[in-house]
C-alpha positions in Angstrom: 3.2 23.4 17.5 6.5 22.8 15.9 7.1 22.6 12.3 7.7 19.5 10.8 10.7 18.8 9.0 10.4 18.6 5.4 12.4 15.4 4.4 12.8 12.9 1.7 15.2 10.9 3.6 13.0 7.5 4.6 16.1 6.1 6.3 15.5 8.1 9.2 10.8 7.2 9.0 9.5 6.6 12.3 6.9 3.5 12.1 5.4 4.4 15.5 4.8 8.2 14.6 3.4 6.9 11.0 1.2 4.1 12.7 -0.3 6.2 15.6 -0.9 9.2 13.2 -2.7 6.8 10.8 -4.0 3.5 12.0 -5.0 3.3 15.5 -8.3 2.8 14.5 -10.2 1.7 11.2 -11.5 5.6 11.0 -8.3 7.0 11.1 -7.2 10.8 11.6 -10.2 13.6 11.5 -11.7 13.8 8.1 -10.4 10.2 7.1 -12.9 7.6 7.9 -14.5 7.7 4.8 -11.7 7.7 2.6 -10.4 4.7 4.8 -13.6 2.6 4.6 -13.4 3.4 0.6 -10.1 1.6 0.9 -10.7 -1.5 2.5 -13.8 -2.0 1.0 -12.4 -1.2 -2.5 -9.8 -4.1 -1.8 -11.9 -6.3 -0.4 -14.3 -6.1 -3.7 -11.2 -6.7 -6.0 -9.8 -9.5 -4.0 -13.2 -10.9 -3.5 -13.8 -11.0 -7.5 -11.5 -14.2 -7.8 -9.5 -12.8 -10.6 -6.6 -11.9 -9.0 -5.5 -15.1 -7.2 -2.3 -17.3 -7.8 1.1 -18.5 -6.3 2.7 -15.5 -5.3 2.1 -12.4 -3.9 4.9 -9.0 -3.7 4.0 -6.2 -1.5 5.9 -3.6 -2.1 6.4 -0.4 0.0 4.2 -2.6 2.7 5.9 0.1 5.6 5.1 -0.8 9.0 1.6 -2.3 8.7 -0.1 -4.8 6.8 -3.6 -3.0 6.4 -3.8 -3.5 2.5 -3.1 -7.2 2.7 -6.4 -8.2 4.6 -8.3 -9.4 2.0 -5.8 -10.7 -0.4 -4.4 -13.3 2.1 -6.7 -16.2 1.0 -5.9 -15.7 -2.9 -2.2 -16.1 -2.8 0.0 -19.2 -1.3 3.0 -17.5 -0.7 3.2 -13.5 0.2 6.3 -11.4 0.3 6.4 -7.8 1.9 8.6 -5.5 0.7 10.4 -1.9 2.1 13.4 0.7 1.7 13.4 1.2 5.5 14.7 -1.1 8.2 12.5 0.2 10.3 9.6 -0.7 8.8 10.7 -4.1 7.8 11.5 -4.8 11.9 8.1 -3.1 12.4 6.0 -5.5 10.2 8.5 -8.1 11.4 7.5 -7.2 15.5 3.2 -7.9 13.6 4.9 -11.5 12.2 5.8 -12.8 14.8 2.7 -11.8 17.2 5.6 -10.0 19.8 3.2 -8.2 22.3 5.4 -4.8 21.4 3.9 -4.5 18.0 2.0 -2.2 16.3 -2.1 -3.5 16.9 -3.5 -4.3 13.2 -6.4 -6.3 14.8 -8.6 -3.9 14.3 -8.0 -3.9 10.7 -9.1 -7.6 10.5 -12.3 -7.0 12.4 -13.8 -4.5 9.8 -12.9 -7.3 7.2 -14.4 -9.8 8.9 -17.6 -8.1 9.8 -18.2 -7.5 5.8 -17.8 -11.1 5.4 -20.5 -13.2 4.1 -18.8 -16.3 6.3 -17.6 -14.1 9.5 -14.5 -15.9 9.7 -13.1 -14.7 12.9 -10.7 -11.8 12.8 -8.2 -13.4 14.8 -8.1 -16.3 12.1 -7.8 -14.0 9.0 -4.8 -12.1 10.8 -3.5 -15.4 11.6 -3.8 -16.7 8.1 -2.3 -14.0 6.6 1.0 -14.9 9.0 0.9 -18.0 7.5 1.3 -16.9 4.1 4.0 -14.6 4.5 7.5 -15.7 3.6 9.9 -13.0 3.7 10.4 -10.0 4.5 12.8 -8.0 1.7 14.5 -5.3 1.1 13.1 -2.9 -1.6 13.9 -0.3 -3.8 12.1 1.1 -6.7 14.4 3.2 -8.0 16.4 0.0 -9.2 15.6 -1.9 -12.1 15.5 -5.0 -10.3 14.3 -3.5 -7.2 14.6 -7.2 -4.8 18.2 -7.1 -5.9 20.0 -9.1 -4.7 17.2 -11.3 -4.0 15.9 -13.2 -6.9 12.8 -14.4 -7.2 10.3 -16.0 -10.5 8.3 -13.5 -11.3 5.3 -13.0 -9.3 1.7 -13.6 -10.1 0.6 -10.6 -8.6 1.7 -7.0 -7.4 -0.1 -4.9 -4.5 1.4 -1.6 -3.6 -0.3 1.0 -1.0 0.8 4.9 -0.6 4.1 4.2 -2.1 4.8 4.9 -5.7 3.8 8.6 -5.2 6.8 9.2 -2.8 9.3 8.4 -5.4 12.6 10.1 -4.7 12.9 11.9 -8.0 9.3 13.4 -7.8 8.0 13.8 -10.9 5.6 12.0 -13.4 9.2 10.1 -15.3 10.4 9.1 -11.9 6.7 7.7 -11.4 7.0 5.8 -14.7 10.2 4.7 -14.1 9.9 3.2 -10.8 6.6 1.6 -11.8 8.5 -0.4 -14.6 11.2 -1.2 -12.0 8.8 -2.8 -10.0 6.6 -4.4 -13.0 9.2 -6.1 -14.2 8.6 -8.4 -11.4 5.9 -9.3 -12.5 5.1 -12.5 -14.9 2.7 -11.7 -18.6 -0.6 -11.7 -17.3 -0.3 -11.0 -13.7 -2.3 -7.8 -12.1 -1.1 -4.6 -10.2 -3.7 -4.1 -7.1 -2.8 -0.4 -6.3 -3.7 2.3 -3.8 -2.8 6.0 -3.9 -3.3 9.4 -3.4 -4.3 12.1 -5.3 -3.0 15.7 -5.6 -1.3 15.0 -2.6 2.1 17.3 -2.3 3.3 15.7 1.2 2.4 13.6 3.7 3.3 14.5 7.3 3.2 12.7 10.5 5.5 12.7 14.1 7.7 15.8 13.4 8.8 14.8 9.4 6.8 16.2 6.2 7.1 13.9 3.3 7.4 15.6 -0.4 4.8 13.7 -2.6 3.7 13.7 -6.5 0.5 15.5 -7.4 -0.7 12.5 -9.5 -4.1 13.1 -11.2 -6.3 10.2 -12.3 -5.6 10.9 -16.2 -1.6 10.8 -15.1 -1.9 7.3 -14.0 -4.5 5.7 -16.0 -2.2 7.1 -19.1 1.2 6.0 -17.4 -0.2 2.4 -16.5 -1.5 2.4 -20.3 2.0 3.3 -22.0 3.9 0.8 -19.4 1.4 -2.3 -20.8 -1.2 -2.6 -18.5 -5.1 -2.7 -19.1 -6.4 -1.0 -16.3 -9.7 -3.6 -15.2 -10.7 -1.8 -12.1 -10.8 2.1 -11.1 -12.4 3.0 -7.9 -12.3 6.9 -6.8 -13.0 8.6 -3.8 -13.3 12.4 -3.8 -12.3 14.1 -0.6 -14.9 16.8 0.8 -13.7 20.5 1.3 -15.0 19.9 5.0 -12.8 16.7 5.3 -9.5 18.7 3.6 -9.9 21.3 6.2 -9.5 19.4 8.8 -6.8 16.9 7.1 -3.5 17.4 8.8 -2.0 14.1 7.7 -1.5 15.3 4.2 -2.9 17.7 1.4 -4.6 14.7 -0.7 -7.3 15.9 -2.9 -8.1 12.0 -2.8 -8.0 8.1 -3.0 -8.0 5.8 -5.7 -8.0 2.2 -5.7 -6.9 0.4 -9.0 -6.4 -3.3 -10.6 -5.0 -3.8 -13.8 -3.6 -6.2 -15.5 0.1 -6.8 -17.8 -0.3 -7.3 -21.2 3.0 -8.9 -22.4 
């Protein structure tokens, strides 16, 4: 097998190597499917909570699939996903418009809707969500207005999924940094609904590898702290030393799901 290409440089991501490698099916790769299930189940409990609710709704780093957004369609009126890429933006754009070349996320919808009290069809909770979403924008956390030159109120709520811990600069202040970037978007009050990695030094799909920070759960509960954030909801999910061995998207020690809420 040929090595992959150790690269930071997401200009050049490839949404059908990412989405084939990672979401053809709710499972996922080998050694995945319980850390998958913990993450769709973990948002649909947050979601489901009716705290987090309101106007508006920023996805950022949403990539080329709209997994994380399956339950939070019927809190928010008005949903905006967010990338760095182009390629990932005409990806999710492809989903938005139901064009028959697009990546399959129906599958995602399904496993919501079968944990649903109501069993709303799936095909009307991925057809919902459509409805909701009103842009598509370009993103990038490393700027401390990261929409620029869009400009928007500031939102009522935040989601983010495997994104933060790709920063460019690597390290725990790049972290920091890019989560106040992003933060600042949002209004006093409003929650962060985030899902990441941890321990996780790359992530590695088609023929790139993707450098990754090594966050630990004390890292990020402290960072969200000092940045003015109450952290309301922490959900962890320990990989197995079977499941690691036999990982070969990534090096992740784990998953963590987490809302929290701005302070001022």
């Amino acid at each position: 097998m040929e090595n992959p290409k150790y690269t930071a440089d997401y200009s050049k991501f490839d949404p059908e190597a990412y989405c084939s490698t990672n979401f053809r099916t709710i499972e996922g790769p080998v050694g995945q499917k319980q850390m998958r299930l913990f993450i769709f189940d973990s948002l649909q409990e947050i979601y489901n909570s009716g705290e987090i609710s309101g106007e508006m709704l920023l996805d950022v780093g949403t990539g080329p699939t709209v997994y994380n957004l399956t339950s939070a369609a019927p809190h928010f009126s008005n949903i905006y996903l967010s990338d760095f890429s182009e390629v990932n933006r005409n990806a999710v754009w492809r989903w938005l418009i139901n064009d028959p070349q697009a990546n399959d996320s129906s599958h995602f919808f399904e496993y919501v809707s079968g944990r649903q009290k109501k069993g709303t069809a799936s095909s009307c909770l991925e057809d919902d969500l459509r409805s909701r979403i009103k842009g598509i924008l370009h993103c990038d956390m490393t700027q401390p207005n990261p929409l620029f030159p869009s400009m928007f109120p500031p939102f009522d709520a935040i989601s983010s999924s495997l994104c933060l811990d790709v920063v460019p600069s690597g390290t725990l202040v790049g972290y920091q940094a890019a989560a106040k970037n992003v933060t600042s978007l949002l209004r006093p009050g409003g929650w962060v609904v985030l899902v990441g990695s941890l321990g996780c030094n790359f992530y590695r799909f088609g023929n790139c590898r993707y450098p990754a920070i090594p966050m630990t759960s004390s890292n990020l509960k402290q960072i969200w702290t000092d940045i003015g954030f109450t952290i309301k909801v922490w959900k962890q999910y320990d990989m197995t030393e079977a499941d690691m061995a036999v990982n070969q998207t990534s090096d992740s020690k784990g998953m963590f799901c987490m809302a929290a809420k701005k302070e001022n």
